[in-house]
C-alpha positions as CSV (number, residue, x, y, z in Angstrom):
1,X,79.0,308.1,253.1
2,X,76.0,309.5,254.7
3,X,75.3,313.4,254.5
4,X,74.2,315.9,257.2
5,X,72.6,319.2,256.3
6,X,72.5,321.9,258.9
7,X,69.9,325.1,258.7
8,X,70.6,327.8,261.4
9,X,67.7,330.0,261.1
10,X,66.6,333.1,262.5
11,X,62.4,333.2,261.9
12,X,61.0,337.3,261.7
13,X,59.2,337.8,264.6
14,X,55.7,336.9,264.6
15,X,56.7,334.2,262.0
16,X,57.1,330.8,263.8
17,X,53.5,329.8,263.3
18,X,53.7,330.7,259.4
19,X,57.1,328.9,259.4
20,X,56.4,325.6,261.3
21,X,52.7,325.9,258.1
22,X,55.7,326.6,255.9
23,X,58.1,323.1,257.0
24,X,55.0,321.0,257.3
25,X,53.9,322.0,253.8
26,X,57.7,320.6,252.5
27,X,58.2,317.5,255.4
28,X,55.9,315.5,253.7
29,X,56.8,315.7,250.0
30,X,60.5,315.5,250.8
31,X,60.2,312.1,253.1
32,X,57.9,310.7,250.3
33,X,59.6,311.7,247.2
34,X,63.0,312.8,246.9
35,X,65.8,310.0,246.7
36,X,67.9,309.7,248.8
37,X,65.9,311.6,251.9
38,X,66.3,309.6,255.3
39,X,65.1,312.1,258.1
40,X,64.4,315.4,259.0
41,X,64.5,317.3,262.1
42,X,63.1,321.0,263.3
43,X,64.5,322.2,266.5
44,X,63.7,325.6,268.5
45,X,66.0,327.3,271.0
46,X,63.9,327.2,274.7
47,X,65.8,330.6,275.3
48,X,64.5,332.3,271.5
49,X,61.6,332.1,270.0
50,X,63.5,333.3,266.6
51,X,66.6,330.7,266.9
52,X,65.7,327.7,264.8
53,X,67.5,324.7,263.7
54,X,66.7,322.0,260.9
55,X,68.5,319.3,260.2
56,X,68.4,316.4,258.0
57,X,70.0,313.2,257.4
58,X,71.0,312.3,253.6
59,X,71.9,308.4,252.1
60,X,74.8,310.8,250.1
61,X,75.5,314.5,250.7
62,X,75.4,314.1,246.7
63,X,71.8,313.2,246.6
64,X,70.9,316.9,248.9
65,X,72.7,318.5,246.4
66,X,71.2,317.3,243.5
67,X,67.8,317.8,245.3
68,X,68.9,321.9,245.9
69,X,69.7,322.2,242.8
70,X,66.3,321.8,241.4
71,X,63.2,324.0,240.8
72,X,61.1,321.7,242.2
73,X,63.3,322.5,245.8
74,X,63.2,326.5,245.3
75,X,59.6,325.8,245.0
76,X,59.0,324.2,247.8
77,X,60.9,326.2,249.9
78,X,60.7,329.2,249.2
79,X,57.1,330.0,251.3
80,X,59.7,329.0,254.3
81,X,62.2,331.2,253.2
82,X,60.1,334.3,253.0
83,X,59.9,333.8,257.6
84,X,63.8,333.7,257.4
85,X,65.7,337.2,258.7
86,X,68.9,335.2,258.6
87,X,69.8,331.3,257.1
88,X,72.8,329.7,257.2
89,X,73.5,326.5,255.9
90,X,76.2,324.0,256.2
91,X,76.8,320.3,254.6
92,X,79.2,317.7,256.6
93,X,79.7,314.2,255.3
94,X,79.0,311.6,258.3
95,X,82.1,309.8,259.7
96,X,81.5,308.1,262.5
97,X,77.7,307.1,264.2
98,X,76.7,305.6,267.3
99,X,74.1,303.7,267.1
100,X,71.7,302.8,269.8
């Protein structure tokens, strides 16, 4: 079963530009190189400059987890971590698609 990971994320002000340097810096090396990785998405609120959303799309919530639990992962992230005032995270399990 497929995996969905959810970011809600609140970027410091005058952050976005050292956050969006921050997610481009990790895109890349996550779609090439860690297993199970299918897509990636970074969304901004038109209404907030702060309110931001990533989301990404897993073969097995099992393989994201694995990936988190690495050092390689609180390396990577952790230059995008120091824009966050507030992250919150949460995992689902995909049940149902639509495709197109």
């Amino acid at each position: 079963m497929k995996g969905r990971v959810v970011f809600l994320l609140k970027i410091k002000p005058g952050m976005q530009e050292d956050f969006l340097n921050a997610y481009e810096g990790v895109r890349h090396l996550v779609a090439e190189g860690v297993e199970g990785h299918l897509v990636d998405q970074v969304c901004r609120s038109p209404d907030d400059d702060e309110q931001w959303l990533i989301t990404s799309e897993w073969e097995t919530l099992e393989h994201f987890l694995a990936w988190e639990r690495t050092q390689e992962h609180r390396d990577l992230v952790k230059p995008m971590r120091d824009t966050f005032a507030e992250a919150r995270s949460l995992k689902f399990e995909i049940v149902e698609e639509t495709p197109h």
